[in-house]
Structure formats: structure tokens, C-alpha cells
N, C-alpha and C positions, 0 to 999 in steps of 0.2 A: 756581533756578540751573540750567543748560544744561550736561548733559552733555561734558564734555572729553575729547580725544586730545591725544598728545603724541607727534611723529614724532621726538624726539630726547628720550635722560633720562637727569641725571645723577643717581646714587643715592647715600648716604652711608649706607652701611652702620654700624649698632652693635649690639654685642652685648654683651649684658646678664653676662654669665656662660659659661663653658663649659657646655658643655649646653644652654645653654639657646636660646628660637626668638631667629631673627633678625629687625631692627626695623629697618623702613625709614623714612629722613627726607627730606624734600622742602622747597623751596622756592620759592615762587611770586610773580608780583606780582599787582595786582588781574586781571589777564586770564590769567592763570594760565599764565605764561611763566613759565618755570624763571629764577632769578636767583639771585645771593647769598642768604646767610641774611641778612646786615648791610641789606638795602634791600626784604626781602620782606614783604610784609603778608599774607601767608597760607603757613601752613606745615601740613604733610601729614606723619602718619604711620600706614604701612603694615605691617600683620602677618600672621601666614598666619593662615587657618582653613580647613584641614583643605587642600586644593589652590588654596585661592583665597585671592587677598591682598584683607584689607579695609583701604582706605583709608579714615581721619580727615582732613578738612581743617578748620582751625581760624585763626577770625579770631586777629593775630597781639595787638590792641591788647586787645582783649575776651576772650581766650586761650577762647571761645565754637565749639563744632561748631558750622559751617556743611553740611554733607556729608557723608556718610558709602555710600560706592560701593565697589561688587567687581570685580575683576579677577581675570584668569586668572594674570597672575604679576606680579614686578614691575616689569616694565617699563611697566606702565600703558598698553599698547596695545589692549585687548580686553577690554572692561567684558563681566562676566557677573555675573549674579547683581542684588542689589536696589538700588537706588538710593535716596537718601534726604537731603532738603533740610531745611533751618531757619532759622526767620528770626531775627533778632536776640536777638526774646525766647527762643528754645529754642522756640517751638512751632512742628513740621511745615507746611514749606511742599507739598512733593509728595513724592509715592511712587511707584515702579513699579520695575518687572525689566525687566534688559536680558538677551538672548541672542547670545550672540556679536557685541555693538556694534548689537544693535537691538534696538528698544522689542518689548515682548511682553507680552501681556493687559492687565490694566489698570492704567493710569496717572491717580491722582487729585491734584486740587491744594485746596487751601486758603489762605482768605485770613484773617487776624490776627488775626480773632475764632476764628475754631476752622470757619467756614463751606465746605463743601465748594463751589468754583468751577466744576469740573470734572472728569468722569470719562472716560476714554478707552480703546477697547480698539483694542491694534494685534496685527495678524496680519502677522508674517513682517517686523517693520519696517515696516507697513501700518497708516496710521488707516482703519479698518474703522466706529468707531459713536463718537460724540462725547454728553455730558451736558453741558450747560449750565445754571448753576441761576444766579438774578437775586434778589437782595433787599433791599428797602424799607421796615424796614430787615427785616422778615422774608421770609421764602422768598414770592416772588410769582410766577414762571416756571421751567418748566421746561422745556428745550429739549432734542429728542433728534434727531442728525442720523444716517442713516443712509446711509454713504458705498458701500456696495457695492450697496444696490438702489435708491439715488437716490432719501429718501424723508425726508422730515421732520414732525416734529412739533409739538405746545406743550401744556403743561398750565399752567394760571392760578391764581394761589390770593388766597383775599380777604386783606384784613388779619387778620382774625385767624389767618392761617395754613390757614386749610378749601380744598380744592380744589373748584374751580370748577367745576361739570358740562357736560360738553363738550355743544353742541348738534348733535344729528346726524337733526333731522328735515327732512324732503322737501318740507316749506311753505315756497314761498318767501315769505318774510316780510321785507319790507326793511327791517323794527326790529331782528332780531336780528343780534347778533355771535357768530360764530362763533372759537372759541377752538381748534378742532383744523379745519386745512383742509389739501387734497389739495396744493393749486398755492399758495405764497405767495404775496402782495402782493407786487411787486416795480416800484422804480423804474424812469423809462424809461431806458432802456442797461444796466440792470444796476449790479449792485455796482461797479463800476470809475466808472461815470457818475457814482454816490450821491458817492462819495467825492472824488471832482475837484468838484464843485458844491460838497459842506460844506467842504472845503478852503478851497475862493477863499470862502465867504461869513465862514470863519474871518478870514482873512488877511488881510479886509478893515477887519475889526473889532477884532480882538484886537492889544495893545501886545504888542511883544517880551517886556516882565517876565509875560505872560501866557500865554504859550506853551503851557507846560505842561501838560497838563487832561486830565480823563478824564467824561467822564457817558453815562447809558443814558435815552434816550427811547422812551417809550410811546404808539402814536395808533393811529386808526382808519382803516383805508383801506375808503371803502363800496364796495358795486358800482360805483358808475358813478364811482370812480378820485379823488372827493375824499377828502381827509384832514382827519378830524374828534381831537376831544378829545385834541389833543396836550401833552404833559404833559410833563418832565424829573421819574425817579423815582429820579436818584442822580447825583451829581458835582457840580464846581465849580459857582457860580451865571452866571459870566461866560459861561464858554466855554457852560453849557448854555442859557442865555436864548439866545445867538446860533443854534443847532442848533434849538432847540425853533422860532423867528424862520423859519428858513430852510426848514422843514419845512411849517409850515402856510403860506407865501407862495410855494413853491415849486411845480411842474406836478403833475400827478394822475399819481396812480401805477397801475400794471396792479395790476386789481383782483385777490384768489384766487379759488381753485374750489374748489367743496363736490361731489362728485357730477357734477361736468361742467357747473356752472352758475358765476357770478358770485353771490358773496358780501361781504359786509363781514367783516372779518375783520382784530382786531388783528395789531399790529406793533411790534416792537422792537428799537431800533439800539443797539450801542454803540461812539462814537466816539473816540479817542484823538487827542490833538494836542499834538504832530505824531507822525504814527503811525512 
């Protein structure tokens, strides 16, 4: 769930007792527009801890925390402090600390099995270093982008979970695949290109009741820019037979670099439709 601001808030104050803290009630719809209590489906409450108000938000039918965020007072304009998601069942979707309405150190997410998706450090409201982790149905990649020196990485791992040892000898060897490379493989135009192509060869094929979809494919871009052993290793069967289709009949992609040279060197997309 996505961080919220509210440039208008009306609060309905109760109190428990003389003496005692004050308790703040809120009322939201699904977009988290302040509304009636009689038409909301998500209702919030607010109590201080220690100068900071921690807000509860909680599904209204499932009487379920979805959230649980800090603020500096109650007016709900100036998240400080940690943030924290959940999904349906009660188990943690994402975590992280906000500082004054920005993201700060790190931010991790999980998906429904308990699997870490993502880790994130921001600096200053800044994505600074990204984690990516892929699994099939166990941990198979690791992805580490590094947004301030412009540099990326991959770690591989077999089925049984063992990581893969990176190959980083000076032979060139046009058998082997390279699992950490300097330059990605990358399609021609670029990311913007990749995606307007899988797009139309979606749009081409897929019914409207099919729209929907998510899958990750896995291939081989060799040096000389063909694309081998392409694979779909998670999502729908429809939309990924079409992507997996579009990939191996598709142009040769800019091969990476090991050292300054052209290498083979996996690669792994994930596509969302409609993103």
C-alpha cells in the first residue's frame, strides 16, 4: 500500500476518560478520501506515542490492520517515523521509515508467502541501491541495481537453492555464460522499445478477459546478439507463452560486456499487462 497525504482533515475527536490520551478517528473510502463513517470502508485510528501520532488503518468489513504509519501530529500531513503494510492474511507486505514525508534507509517488501521481493535504500527521499530477488518457486536471482554509480549486478542460484559461481575468467570462451556482466544485454532502443514491441505482440493476441497477467522470462543473449534457451519461470501460461513467442522470434539484442569484450550473458524480464 502507497504512502498517503491528506491536504484537508476532518478529525473526530474521543476521549476515553478525563485524564486520559486523546483518540483520534478517521474515515476513508477505498482511495483514502475522508468520507462519512456510514459509506467508509476503511477507518483509522490515531494515538499519540510519546510526540508522534501512530495511525491504525483497518479494513472496515474484515475489522483487519491494513497500515499502521507515523506522523508528526494529527493532522496527518508529515509522515515520520516507520511505516508498515499488511496484507489480508495479517502477514507484512512492506516496511520502511519515513523522515519528514521521505523514504529513508531501507525499505523492504514481501510477497504472501513470507518471500522478500525487494529491498531499497533511499537517501534523502533518494533511490540510491535496489534488491531484487526472483523465485522459481525458490530463490533463483538476485538483482542488485546501483543507482548512484551506475552499476549493476546478478547472482544465479540452482534449484536447489546453491548460488551459482560467477564466471569471471579472461578466455574467451563462446560456451560459457556469464551470470555477473559489466554492460547488460540490452534490447535495441532500449527499455521503452522492449516494451511498446511486448505490448503490441500482447494486444495482438490476448482476449480482453485476459488482460490481466504478470510472468518473469529467463534467456540467453549470446555475443553475437541471438537469443537462446528462453524460458517463462513464473506467471500466467497465456500471456507468458505470448512474451516467451515474442522474445525468441524477435531482433537480436545488444549483446553485454565482461571486461570490454562481448559475452553471452543471461537475462531476465518482468512483464506486467497492462502495466
Amino acid at each position: 500500500m502507497k504512502y498517503f497525504s491528506l491536504s484537508l482533515i476532518c478529525i473526530i475527536l474521543s476521549l476515553a476518560g478525563k485524564g486520559q490520551d486523546k483518540r483520534y478517528e478517521y474515515f476513508f473510502d477505498k482511495d483514502l478520501n475522508l468520507v462519512a463513517k456510514e459509506v467508509s470502508v476503511i477507518y483509522g485510528v490515531g494515538e499519540y506515542e510519546g510526540d508522534h501520532l501512530r495511525l491504525m488503518l483497518y479494513n472496515n468489513r474484515f475489522k483487519q490492520v491494513i497500515v499502521i504509519q507515523h506522523f508528526t501530529d494529527s493532522s496527518l500531513q508529515v509522515s515520520d517515523g516507520l511505516f508498515t503494510s499488511f496484507y489480508s492474511s495479517g502477514q507484512k507486505e512492506s516496511e520502511g521509515n519515513y523522515t519528514n514525508n521521505e523514504k529513508d534507509g531501507w525499505w523492504q517488501r514481501w510477497d504472501t508467502s513470507g518471500n522478500i521481493m525487494d529491498s531499497s535504500l533511499y537517501e534523502a527521499g533518494q533511490l540510491s541501491l535496489e534488491k531484487t530477488f526472483t523465485y522459481f518457486p525458490k530463490l533463483t536471482q538476485l538483482s542488485v541495481s546501483d543507482l548512484k554509480n551506475h552499476r549493476s549486478s546478478h547472482e544465479f542460484y540452482d534449484k536447489a537453492g546453491h548460488l551459482m559461481p560467477a564466471d569471471t575468467t579472461d578466455k574467451n570462451d563462446e560456451d560459457k555464460v556469464f551470470i555477473k556482466e559489466e554492460i547488460e544485454p540490452a534490447f535495441p532502443g532500449g527499455e521503452r522499445a522492449l516494451r511498446l514491441y511486448l505490448n503490441k505482440k500482447i494486444k495482438d493476441q490476448l482476449s480482453e478477459s485476459d488482460y490481466n497477467g504478470k510472468c518473469i522470462v529467463r534467456f540467453i543473449v549470446r555475443m553475437s546478439g541471438e537469443v537462446t534457451e528462453v524460458q517463462a519461470i513464473s506467471g500466467k501460461s497465456d500471456l507468458a507463452s505470448i512474451v516467451v513467442s515474442a522474445i525468441k522470434n524477435g531482433p537480436k539484442w545488444l549483446p553485454g560486456q565482461q571486461n570490454g569484450r562481448y559475452v553471452n550473458a543471461y537475462k531476465i524480464i518482468t512483464v506486467t499487462y497492462p502495466e
